[in-house]
N, C-alpha and C positions, 0 to 999 in steps of 0.2 A: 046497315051496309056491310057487317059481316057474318061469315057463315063458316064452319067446318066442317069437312068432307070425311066420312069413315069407311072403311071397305072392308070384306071380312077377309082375314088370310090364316093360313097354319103357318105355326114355330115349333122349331126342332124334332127331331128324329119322332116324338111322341105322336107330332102333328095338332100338339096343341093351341084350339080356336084363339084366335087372338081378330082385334080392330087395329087396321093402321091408320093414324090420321094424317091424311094425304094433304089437309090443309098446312102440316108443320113443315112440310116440303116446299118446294119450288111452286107448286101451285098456289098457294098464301090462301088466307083468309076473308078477299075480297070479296064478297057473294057474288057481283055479276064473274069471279071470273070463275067462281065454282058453277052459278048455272051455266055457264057455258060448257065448261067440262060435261057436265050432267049433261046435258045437248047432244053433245060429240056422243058423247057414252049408249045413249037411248037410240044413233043412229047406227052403230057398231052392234047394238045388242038389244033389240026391241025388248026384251023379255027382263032387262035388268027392273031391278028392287029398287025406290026411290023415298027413303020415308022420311019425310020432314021435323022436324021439332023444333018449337019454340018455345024458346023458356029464357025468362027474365035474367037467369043466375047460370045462363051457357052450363049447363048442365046435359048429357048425352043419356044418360039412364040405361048404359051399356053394362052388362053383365060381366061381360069376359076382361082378359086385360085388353086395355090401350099402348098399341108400340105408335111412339111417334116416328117418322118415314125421315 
């Protein structure tokens, strides 16, 4: 029943890629309230990116850094 939300953003003057986890936020880590969001989101912007992972040990297998939001 839980899930973490990641979104891509730029930091600082460089513009360097970074992930914000939108879950450490106000949104929490309850899954239905992230598929929801994801919902809203896909109706706001048919064209968004939505890529799933499951893994036993909450792991993201994100390259860039992580800013928690």
């Amino acid at each position: 029943g839980r899930a973490r939300l990641y979104a891509p953003a730029r930091r600082g003057q460089e513009g360097e890629r970074v992930w914000v986890d939108l879950s450490a936020g106000s949104l929490g880590d309850d899954e239905r309230a992230v598929d929801a969001h994801l919902r809203r989101e896909a109706e706001f912007d048919p064209d968004v990116w939505i890529v799933e992972i499951e893994d036993k040990q909450g792991r993201h297998f994100l390259t860039e850094p992580v800013d928690r939001q």
